[in-house]
C-alpha positions in Angstrom: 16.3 24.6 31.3 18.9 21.9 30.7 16.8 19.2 27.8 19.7 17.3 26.6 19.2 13.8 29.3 22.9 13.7 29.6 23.7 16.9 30.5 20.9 16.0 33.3 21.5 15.2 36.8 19.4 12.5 38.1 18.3 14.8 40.6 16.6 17.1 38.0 15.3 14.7 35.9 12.0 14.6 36.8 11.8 18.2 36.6 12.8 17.6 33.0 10.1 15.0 32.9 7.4 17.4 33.6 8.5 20.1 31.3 8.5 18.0 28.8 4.8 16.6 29.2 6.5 13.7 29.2 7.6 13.9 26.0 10.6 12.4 24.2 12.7 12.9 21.2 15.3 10.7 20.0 17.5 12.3 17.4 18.7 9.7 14.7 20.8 9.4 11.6 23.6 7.0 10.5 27.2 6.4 9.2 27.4 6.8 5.5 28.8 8.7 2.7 27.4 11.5 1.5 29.1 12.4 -1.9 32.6 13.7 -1.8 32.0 16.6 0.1 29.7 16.2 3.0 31.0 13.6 6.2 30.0 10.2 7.3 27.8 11.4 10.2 25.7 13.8 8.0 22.6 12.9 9.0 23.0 12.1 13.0 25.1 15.4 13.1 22.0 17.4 11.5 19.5 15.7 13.3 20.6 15.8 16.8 21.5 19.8 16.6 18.1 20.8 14.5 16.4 18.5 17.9 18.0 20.2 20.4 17.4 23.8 19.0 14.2 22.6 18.9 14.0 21.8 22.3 15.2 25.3 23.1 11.8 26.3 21.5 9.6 24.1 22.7 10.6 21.9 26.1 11.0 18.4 25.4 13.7 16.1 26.7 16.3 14.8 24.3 17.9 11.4 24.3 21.3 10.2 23.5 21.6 10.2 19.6 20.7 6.8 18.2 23.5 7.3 15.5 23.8 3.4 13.4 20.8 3.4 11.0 20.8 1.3 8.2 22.9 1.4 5.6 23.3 -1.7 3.6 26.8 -3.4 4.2 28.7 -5.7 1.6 31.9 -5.7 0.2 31.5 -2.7 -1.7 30.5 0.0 1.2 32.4 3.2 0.9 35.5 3.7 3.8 34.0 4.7 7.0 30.1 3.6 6.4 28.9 1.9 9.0 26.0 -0.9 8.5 24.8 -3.2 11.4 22.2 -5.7 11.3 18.7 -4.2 11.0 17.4 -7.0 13.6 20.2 -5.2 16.2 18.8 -1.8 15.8 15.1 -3.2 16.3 16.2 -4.6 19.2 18.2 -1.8 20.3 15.2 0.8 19.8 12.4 -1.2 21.5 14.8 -1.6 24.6 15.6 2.5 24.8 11.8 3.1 24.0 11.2 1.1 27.1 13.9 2.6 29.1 12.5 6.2 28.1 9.3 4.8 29.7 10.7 3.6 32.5 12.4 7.0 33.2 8.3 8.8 33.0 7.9 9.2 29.7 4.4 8.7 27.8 5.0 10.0 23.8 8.5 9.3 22.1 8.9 10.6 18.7 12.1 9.8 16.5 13.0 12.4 14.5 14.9 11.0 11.6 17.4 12.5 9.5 18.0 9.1 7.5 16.1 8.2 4.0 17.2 4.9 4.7 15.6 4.3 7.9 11.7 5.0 6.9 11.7 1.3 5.8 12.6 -0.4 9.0 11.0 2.3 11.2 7.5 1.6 9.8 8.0 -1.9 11.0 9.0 -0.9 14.1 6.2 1.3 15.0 3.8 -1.9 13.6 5.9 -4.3 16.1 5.4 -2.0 18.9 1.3 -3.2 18.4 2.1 -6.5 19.4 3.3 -6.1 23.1 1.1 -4.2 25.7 3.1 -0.7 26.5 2.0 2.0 28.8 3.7 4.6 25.7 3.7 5.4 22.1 6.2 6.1 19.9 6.0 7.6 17.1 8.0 9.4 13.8 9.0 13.2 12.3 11.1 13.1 9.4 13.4 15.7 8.8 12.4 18.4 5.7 15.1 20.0 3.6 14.3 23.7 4.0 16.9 24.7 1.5 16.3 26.0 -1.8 12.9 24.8 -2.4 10.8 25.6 0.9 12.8 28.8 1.8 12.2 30.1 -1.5 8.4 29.5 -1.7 8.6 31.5 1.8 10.4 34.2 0.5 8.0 34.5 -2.7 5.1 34.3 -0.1 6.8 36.6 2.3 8.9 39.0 0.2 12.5 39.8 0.3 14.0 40.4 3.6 11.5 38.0 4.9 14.6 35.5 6.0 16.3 37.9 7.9 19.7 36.0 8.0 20.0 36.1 4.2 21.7 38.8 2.1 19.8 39.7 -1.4 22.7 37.5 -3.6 21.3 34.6 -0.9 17.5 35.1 -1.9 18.8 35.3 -5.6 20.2 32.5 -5.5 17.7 30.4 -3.7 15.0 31.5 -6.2 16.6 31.4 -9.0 17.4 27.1 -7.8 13.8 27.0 -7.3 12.6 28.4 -10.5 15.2 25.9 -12.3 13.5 22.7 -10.4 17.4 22.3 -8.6 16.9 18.5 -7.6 17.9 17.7 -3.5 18.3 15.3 -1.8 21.4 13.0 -0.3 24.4 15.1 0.2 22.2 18.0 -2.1 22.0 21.6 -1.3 19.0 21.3 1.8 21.8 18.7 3.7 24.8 20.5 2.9 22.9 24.0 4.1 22.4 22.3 7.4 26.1 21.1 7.5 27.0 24.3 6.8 25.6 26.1 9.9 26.0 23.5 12.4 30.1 21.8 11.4 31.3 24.4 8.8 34.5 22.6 8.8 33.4 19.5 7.7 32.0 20.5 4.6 34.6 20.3 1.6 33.3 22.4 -1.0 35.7 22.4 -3.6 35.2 18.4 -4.1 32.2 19.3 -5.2 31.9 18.7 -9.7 34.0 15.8 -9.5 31.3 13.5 -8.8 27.6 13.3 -10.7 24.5 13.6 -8.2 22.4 12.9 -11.3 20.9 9.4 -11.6 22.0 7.6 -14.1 18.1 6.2 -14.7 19.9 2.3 -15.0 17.4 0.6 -12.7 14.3 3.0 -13.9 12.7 0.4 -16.0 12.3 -2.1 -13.2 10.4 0.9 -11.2 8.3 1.6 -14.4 7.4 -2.2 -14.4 6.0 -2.2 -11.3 9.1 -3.8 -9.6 10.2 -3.5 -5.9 13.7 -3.5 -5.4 15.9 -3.0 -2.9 16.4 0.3 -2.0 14.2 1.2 -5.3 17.1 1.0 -7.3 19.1 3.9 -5.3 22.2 2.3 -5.1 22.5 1.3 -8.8 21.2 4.5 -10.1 23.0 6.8 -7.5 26.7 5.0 -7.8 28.3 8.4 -6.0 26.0 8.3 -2.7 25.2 11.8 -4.2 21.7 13.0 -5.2 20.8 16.0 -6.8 22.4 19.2 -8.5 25.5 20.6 -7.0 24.6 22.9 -4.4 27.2 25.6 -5.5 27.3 28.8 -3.4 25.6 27.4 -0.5 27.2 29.0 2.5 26.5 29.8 6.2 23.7 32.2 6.1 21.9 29.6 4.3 22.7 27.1 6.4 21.7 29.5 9.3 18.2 30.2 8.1 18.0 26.3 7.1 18.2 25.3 10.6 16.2 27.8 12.3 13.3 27.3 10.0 13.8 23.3 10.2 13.9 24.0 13.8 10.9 25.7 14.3 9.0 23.2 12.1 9.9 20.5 14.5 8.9 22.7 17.5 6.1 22.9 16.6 5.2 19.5 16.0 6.5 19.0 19.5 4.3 21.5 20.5 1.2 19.2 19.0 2.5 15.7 20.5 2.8 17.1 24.5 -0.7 19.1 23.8 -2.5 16.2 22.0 -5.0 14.1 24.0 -5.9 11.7 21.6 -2.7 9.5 20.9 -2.5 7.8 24.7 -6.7 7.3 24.5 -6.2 5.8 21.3 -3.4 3.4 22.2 -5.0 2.2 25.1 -8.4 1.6 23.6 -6.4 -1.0 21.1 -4.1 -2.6 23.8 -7.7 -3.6 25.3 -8.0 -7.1 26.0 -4.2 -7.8 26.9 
């Protein structure tokens, strides 16, 4: 069955609908660099492929990719990054949530792909509280499967357990996890996902010309007790890069990466259209409106 809503004829839709439990999932991301190596739409490009192989799992309708997060703008941003204000992509979301609604759906859940959305998202869920909705919406962050989590399964599972790795791949993997190999933005669990889904797009010999490694400048506000913005990100990870160099990460990785990431997410699909506490919940609070 067709999940993807624009590859949906109106006719179908409700069909969709119903398969679905009405259940939604919008995929989202943002425009931002991601060291020298990785492109602009890194997290939006992940995000909306790991949702819709996930939707190939598990039946659930997915909406149009809600691709401008928030990256902070100013002078300074990177070529290409795109930043909009974070009052605009409120706005934006509460309007699609209630168009999703319109359309038949009860649960919408964002998946994620963006650090820098968690912030503004957590808001957003709280701002839904205030206005009496016959849905609830809701949030799945996306998990890096690569080195750390496919390595643990591969120690719990033994070797060959990850069938689309070869035994140099499972070396490697443990061996980053036995070192404590440090992920995150534009790391080794991103760039294995980029690797399976836009090959292409991944420029692997830029990477070592950039650090990933903070450079600890803003630290001593965090060990203070201070707030800042972005928790001292930007000032301690100058090269929008975070973490070791994920050298010899390739497309089997990226492979397994996805498919494991995409079956994590199937599952919590799986426990949103089953669950019959979320819709009892929200309307015992909206009481009273």
């Amino acid at each position: 069955m067709e999940t993807r809503w624009l590859h949906t004829t109106s006719e179908s839709f409700p069909a969709l609908v119903e398969a679905s439990a009405k259940t939604c999932v919008i995929p989202m991301g943002c425009v931002e660099k991601h060291g020298l190596h990785l492109p602009l739409g890194t997290d939006i490009i992940h995000s909306s492929h790991i949702a819709y192989e996930a939707s190939k799992l598990e039946t659930v309708c997915i909406f149009p990719d809600f691709v401008f997060g928030d990256v902070p703008g100013g002078p300074a941003m990177p070529a290409g990054s795109i930043s909009v204000p974070v009052e605009m992509e409120m706005a934006l979301l509460e309007q699609l949530c209630d168009q999703i609604a319109r359309n038949g759906f009860e649960k919408i859940i964002i998946y994620n792909g963006h650090g820098g959305n968690k912030p503004w998202l957590s808001t957003f869920l709280r701002n839904l509280m205030n206005k009496k909705r016959d849905y609830v919406c809701m949030v799945a962050d996306i998990k890096l499967q690569a080195p750390h989590k496919m390595a643990e399964y591969l120690e719990a599972n033994g070797t060959g357990s990850i069938p689309e790795l070869s035994p140099e791949d499972e070396r490697l993997l443990l061996d980053y996890h036995e070192m404590g190999m440090k992920i995150g933005h534009g790391g080794m669990g991103e760039t294995s996902y980029l690797m399976a889904i836009a090959p292409d797009s991944v420029k692997m010999d830029r990477l070592g010309i950039v650090s990933g490694l903070s450079t600890g400048e803003a630290d001593y506000l965090k060990d203070a007790g201070i707030q800042i913005m972005n928790g001292g990100w930007d000032v301690n990870f100058p090269n929008a890069l975070s973490g070791h160099d994920p050298i010899g990460c390739n497309e089997r990785i990226g492979r397994a990466a996805v498919r494991m990431e995409a079956e994590r997410l199937a599952n919590a699909i799986k426990v949103v259209k089953e669950d019959k506490n979320l819709l009892r919940w929200h309307a015992n609070f909206q009481k009273g409106w």
